[in-house]
N, C-alpha and C positions, 0 to 999 in steps of 0.2 A: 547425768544419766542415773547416778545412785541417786537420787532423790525421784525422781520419774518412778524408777522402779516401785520404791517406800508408797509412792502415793497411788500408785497404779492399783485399784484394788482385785484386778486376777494375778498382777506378778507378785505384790504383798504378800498372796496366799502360797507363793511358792519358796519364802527366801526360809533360808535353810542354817543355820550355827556351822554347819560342817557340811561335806559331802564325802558320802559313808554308804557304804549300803552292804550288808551280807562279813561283816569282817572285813574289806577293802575300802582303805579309804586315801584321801588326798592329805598332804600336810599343810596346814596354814603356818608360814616363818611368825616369829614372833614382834614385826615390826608392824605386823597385821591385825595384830590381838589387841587387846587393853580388857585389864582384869580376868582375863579367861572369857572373855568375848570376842567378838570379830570387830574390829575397826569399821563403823557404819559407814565412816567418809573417805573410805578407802579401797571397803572390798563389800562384792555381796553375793551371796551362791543361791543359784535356784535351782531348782530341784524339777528339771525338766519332763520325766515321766509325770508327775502328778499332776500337770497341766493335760498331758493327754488322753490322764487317765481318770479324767471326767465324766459327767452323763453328755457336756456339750458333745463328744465325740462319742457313735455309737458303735462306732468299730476304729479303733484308738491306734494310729498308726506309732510303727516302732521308733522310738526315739531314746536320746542318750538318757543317764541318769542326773548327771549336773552339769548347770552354765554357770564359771567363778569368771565374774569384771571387776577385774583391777582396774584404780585410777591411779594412774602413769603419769600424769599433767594436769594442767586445766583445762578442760574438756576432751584429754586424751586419757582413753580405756584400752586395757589388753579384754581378751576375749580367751578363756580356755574353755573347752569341751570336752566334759571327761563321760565316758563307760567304765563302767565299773564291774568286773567280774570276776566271781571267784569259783571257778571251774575246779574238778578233781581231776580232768586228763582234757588230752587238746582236741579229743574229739566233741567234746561237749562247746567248742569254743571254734564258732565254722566264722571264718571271714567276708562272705558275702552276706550273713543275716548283721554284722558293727555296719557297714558302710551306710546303709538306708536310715540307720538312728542319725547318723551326722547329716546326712541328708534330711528329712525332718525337722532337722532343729535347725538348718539353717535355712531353707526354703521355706519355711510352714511358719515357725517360730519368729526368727531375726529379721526376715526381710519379707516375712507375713503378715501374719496377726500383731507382732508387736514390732511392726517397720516407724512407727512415728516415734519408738524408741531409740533402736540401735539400727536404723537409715539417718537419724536426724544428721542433715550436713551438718552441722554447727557440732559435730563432734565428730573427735577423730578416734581410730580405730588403732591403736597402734602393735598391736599384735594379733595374731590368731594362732593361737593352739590347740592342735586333737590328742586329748590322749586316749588309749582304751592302755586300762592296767586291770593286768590278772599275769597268774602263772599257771595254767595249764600243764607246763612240764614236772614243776616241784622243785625246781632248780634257783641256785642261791642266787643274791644279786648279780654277782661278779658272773656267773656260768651262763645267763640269763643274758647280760649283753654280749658276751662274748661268741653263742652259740643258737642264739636269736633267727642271728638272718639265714641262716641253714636249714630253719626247720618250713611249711608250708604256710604256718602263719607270717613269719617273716619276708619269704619273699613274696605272697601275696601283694601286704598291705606296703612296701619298698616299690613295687611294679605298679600298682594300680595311681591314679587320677589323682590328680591334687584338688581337695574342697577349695573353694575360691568364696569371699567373704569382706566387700567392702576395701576391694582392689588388696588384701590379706590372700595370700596362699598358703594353703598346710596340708601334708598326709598326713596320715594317722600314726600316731606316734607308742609303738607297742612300748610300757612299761612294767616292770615287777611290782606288786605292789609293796613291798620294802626297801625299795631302792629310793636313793635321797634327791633321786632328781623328780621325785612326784610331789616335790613341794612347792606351790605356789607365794609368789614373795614378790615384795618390788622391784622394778627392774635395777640393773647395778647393784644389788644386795648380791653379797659372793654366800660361797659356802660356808666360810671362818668366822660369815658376822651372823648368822644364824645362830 
């Protein structure tokens, strides 16, 4: 699948060093890097808005900001989906405008426009992750999970649908963006060996 991607000349124009945007960003572990690079045979981020924010599309429907595939196996990928926002209060941060981005990327994108990618049966899917990270409240990592599912964004996105993605189920997964569980790493990689 990572070489599909490489050679695919609209996904090529999407891949990304990091996924970043506004001061938020995602952590890449260091088993993913080489020399202050991303592991090409191992991981690749694209950069989903900029697909839709095309001239092909003349009213550019809403979509997340990065797609990061991990290779997990031989011919087995994780999938994560991350939004990225960095809000000053939670009102700026409404939870029925995230749901339609993951919608988008995964209706329009995965199992649309680039379905003879990531539909190819001859690969397996072995995860699927959403995340949106922002802090809206201002609050530390540790007060952030602890006090999360109490506020309207929490129990929103805890209540609402699970995205469904190549027999993969996920809700959206609210995170800080300084908290260390927004790091992307191979699977079985613990905390201590980061």
């Amino acid at each position: 699948m990572l070489d599909e991607i490489v050679k695919h000349p609209d996904l090529f124009g999407l891949l990304r060093h990091a996924c970043e945007e506004h001061d938020v960003c995602v952590t890449v572990c260091d088993e993913l890097m080489e020399n202050g690079d991303l592991r090409q045979d191992l991981i690749a981020i694209l950069k989903i808005d900029a697909y839709f924010k095309t001239p092909k599309f003349s009213k550019p429907p809403k979509s997340i900001d990065c797609l990061i595939i991990i290779k997990t196996g031989e011919r087995k990928f994780g999938l994560t989906l991350v939004e990225l926002k960095n809000v000053s209060d939670a009102r700026s941060l409404r939870p029925r405008e995230i749901e339609p981005k993951f919608d988008t990327t995964i209706d329009d994108f995965l199992s649309g426009e680039f379905k003879s990618i990531f539909m190819n049966p001859g690969v397996t899917i072995s995860y699927l992750h959403l995340w949106l990270i922002a802090n809206p409240y201002k609050w530390s990592p540790e007060r952030y999970r602890k006090k999360l599912k109490d506020t309207v964004l929490g129990m929103y996105l805890s209540k609402k649908p699970k995205f469904s993605f190549r027999n993969k189920v996920a809700g959206i997964k609210p995170m800080h963006p300084d908290d260390q569980d927004n790091v992307v790493c191979l699977p079985g990689i613990t905390e201590s060996q980061r």
